[in-house]
C-alpha positions as CSV (number, residue, x, y, z in Angstrom):
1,X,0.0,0.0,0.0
2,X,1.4,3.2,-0.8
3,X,1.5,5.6,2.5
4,X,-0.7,8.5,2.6
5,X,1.4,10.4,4.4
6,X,4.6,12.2,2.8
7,X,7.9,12.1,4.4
8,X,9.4,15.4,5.4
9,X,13.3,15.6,6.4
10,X,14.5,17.2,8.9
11,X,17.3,19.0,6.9
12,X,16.2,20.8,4.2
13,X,16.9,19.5,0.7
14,X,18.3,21.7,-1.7
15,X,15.2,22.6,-4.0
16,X,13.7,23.7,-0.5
17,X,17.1,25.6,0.3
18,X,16.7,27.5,-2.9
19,X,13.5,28.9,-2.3
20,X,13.7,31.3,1.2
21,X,11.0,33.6,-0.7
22,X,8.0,31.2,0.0
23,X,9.1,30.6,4.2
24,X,9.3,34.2,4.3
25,X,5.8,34.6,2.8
26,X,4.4,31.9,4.8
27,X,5.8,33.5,8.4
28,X,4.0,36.8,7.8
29,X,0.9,35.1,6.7
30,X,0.8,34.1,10.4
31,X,1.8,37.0,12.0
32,X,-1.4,38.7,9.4
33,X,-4.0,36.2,11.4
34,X,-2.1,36.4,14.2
35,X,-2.9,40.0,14.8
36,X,-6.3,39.8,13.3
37,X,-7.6,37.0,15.4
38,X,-6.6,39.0,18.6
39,X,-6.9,42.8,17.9
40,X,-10.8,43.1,16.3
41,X,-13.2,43.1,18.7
42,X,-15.7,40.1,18.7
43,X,-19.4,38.6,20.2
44,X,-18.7,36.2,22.5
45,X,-21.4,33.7,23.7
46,X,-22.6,33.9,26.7
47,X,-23.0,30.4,29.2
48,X,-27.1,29.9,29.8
49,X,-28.7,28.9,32.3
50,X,-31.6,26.1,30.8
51,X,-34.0,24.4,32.8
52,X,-31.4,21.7,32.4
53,X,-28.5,23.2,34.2
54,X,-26.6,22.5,37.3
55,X,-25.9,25.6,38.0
56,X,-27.3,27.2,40.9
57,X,-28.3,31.0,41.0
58,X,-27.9,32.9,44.3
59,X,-31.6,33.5,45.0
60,X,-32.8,34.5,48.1
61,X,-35.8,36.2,48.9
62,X,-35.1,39.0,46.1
63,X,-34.3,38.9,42.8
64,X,-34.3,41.4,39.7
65,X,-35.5,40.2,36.4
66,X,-35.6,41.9,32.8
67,X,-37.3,40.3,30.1
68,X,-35.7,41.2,26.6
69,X,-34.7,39.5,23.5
70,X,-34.2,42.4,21.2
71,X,-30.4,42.9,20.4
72,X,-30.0,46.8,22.1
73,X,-26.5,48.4,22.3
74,X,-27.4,49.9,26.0
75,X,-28.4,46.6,27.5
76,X,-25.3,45.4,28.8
77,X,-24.8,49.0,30.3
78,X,-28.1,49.0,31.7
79,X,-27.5,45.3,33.4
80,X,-24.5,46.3,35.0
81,X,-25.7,49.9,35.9
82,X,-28.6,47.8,37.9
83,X,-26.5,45.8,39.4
84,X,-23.9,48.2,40.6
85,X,-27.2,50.4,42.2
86,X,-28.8,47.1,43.8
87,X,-25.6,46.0,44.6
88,X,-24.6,42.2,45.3
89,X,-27.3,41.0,47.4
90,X,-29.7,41.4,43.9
91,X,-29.0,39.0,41.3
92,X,-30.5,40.2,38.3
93,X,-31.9,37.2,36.0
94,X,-32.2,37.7,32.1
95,X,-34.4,36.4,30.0
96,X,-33.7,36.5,26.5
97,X,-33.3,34.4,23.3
98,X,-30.1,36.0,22.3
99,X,-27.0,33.8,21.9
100,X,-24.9,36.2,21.6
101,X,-24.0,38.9,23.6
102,X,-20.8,41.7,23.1
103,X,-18.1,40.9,24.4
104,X,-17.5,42.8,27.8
105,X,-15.1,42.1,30.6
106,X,-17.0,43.9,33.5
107,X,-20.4,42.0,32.1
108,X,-18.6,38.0,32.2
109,X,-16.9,39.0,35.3
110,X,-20.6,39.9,36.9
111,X,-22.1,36.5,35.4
112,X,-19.2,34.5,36.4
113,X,-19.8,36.0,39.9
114,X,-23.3,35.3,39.7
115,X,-24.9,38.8,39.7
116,X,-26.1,38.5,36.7
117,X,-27.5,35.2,35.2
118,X,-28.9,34.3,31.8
119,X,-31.8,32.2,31.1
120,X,-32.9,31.7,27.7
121,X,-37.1,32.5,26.9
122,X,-39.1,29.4,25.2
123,X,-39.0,28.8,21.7
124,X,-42.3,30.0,21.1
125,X,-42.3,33.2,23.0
126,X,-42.1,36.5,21.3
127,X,-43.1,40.0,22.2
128,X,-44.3,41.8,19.2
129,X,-47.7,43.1,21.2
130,X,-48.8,44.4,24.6
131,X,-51.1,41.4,24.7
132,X,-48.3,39.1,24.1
133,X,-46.6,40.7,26.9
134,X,-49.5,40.6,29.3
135,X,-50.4,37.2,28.5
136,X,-46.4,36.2,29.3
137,X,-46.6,38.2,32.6
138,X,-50.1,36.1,33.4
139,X,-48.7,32.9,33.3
140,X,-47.0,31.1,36.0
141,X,-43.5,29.9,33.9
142,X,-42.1,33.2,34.9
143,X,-43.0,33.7,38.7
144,X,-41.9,30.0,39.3
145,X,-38.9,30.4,38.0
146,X,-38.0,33.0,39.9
147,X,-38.1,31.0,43.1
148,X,-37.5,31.1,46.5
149,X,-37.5,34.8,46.4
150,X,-40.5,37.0,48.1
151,X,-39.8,40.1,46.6
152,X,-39.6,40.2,42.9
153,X,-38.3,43.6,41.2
154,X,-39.4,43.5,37.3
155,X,-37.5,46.3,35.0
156,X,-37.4,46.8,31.2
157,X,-34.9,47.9,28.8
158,X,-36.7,51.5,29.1
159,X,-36.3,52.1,32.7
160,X,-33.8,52.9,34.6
161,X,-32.6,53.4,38.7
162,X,-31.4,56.3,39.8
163,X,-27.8,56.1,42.2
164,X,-28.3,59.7,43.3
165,X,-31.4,58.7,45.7
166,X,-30.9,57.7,49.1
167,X,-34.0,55.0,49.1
168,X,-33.3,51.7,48.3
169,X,-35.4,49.0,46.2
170,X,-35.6,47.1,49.8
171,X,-37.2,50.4,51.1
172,X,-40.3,49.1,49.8
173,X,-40.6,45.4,51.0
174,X,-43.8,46.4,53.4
175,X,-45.9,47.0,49.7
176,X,-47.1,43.4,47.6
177,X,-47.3,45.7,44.4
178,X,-45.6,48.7,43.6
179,X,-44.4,51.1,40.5
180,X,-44.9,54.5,38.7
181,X,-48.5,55.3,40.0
182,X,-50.6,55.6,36.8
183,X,-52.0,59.0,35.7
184,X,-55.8,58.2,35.8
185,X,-56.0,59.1,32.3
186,X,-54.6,56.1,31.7
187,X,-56.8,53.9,34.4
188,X,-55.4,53.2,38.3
189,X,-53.0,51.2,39.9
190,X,-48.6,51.5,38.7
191,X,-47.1,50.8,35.9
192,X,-45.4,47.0,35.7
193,X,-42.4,48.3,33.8
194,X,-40.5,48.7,36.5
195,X,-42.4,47.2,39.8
196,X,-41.6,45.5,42.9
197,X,-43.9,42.7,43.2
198,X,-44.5,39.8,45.9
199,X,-44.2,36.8,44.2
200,X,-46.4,34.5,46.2
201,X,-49.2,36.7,45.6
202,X,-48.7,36.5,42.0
203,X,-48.8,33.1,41.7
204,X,-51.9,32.9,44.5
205,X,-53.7,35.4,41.9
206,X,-52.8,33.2,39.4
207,X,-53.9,29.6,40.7
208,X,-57.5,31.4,41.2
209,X,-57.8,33.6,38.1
210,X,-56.7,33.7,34.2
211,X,-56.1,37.0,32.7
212,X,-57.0,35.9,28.8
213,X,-60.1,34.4,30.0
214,X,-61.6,37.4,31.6
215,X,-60.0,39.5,28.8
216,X,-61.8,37.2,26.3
217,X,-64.9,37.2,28.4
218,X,-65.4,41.3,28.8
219,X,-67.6,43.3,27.7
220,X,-64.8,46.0,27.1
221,X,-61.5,44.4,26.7
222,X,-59.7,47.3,26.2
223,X,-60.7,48.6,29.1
224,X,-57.2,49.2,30.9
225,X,-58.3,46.8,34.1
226,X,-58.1,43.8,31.9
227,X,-55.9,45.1,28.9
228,X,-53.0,45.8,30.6
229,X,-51.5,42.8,33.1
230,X,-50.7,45.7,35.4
231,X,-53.8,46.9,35.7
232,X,-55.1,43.4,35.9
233,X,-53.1,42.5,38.7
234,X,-53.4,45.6,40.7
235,X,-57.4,45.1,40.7
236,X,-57.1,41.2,42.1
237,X,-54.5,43.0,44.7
238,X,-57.2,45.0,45.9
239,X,-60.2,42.6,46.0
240,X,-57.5,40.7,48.2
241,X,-56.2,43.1,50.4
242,X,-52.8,43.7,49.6
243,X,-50.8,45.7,51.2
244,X,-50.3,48.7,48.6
245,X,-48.7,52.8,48.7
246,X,-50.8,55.6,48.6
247,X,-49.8,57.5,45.4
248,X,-47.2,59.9,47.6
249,X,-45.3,56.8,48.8
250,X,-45.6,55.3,44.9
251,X,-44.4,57.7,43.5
252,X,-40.8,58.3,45.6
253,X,-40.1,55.0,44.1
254,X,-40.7,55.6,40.4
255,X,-42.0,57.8,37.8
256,X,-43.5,57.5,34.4
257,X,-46.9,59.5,33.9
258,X,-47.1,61.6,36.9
259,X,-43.9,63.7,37.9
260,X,-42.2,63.6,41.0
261,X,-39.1,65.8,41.6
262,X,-36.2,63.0,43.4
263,X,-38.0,59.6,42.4
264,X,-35.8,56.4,42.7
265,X,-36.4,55.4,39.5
266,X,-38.0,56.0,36.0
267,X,-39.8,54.0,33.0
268,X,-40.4,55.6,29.6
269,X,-39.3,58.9,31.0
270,X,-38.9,61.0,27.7
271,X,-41.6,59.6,26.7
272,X,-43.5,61.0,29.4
273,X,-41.6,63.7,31.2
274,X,-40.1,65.8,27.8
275,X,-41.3,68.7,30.1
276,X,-38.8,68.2,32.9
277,X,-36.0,66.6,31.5
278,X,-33.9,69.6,32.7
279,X,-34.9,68.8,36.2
280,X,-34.5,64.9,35.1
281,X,-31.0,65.4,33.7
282,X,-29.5,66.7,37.3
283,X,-30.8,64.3,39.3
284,X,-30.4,61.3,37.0
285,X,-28.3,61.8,34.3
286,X,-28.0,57.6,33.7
287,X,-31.6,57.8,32.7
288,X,-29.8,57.8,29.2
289,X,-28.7,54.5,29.4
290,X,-32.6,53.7,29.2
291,X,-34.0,52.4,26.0
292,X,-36.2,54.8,23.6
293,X,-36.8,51.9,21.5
294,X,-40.0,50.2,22.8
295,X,-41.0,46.8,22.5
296,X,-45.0,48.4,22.2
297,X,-46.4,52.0,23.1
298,X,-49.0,52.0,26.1
């Protein structure tokens, strides 16, 4: 059988003596990839945590969780601005179907320290509508996997916390709901885009009740009380006695439709606020890191 495999000497032979040109060629070819492979900046994946996976997150009896599989340049900034403001006793779960995320030292460091920890959303779930989002937010998949934690603090892409305020998220343990309080032009309750919520609650609401079935059932159903999951869940609150602010204490904690000079935080704020962004920029000038790019307008 004649062997696959040619022979090459360890001295070179004279033909190969006679051609330096070609080694020469070949040696900065290398260095060319060389300083290609290592000098342009890249996406690098990012490790998931599936359903599947042994690894366990650090939570407690609080968590932060941000829903988002839209590819946004500020997100990363946003994730690590949250959890430098919450500080290490918050992890902060993501939910996305990205794969990919930029590359970012400070952002692998904070995953591989379990602050931040990425899950990746069912196949079948995408969030081109408010109803798609309301009917994600209804379900249990989302508050169960968020356990043990008590106190469940849900942000979007467009809010943002501000590190000029001396109250704290944990400030506002006492309430079962809380967020923006909602002009009542726009129906009662607080805005869910950036809420602290009691998790057991949730789920008690949601053993007892279903959101699309009462939406599909009413007489109105875009009436904001069965519309908007927010709404929806701040009406079942009440008929149950939940411990909820008054609209002074609400609104310390964030703003969105009604203006409050020092808040701790804000969701869709130029949206809402184009009048006082003067007043907005001095207090919390990170508020640019929030997204202007909605998923929907409500």
């Amino acid at each position: 059988m004649i062997n696959q495999y040619k022979y090459s000497p360890l001295v070179a032979t004279p033909a190969q003596r006679r051609k330096p040109g070609i080694v020469a060629v070949a040696l900065v070819t290398l260095i060319v990839i060389y300083i290609i492979k290592f000098t342009i900046p890249k996406s690098s994946s990012v490790n998931y945590l599936g359903d599947n996976s042994t690894v366990t997150p650090l939570i407690t009896t609080k968590v932060a969780t941000i829903i988002e599989d839209r590819p946004l340049d500020t997100l990363v900034p946003l994730l690590l601005h949250f959890s430098s403001v919450l500080g290490s006793e918050w992890p902060i779960i993501l939910y996305t179907s990205q794969d990919m995320l930029p590359a970012s030292y400070p952002f692998q460091r904070a995953i591989n320290e379990n602050r931040i920890i990425i899950r990746t959303l069912p196949s079948e779930v995408h969030f081109r509508t408010q109803e798609s989002v309301s009917d994600f937010l209804t379900q249990p998949w989302l508050w169960e996997q968020l356990a043990p934690a008590e106190h469940v603090l849900l942000f979007q892409a467009d809010s943002i916390l501000c590190s000029n305020s001396a109250l704290q998220v944990d400030d506002f343990f006492e309430y079962d709901f809380i967020g923006a309080p909602i002009n009542p032009s726009y129906g009662k309750g607080y805005n869910g885009g950036l809420s602290l919520r009691n998790r057991t609650m949730i789920l008690d609401i949601l053993g007892s009740s279903s959101w699309k079935d009462e939406k599909d059932d009413a007489e109105n159903p875009t009436n904001p009380g069965v519309e908007f999951e927010d709404q929806w869940f701040y009406n079942k609150m009440v008929e149950r006695g939940a411990v909820l602010p008054s609209l002074e204490v609400a609104q310390t904690f964030a703003v969105e439709t009604i203006f409050y000079d020092t808040p701790l935080a804000y969701h869709q704020v130029e949206r809402w606020q184009k009048d006082n962004m003067q007043k907005i920029d001095r207090w919390c000038p990170e508020h640019r890191l929030a997204s202007k790019d909605l998923i929907i307008s409500h």
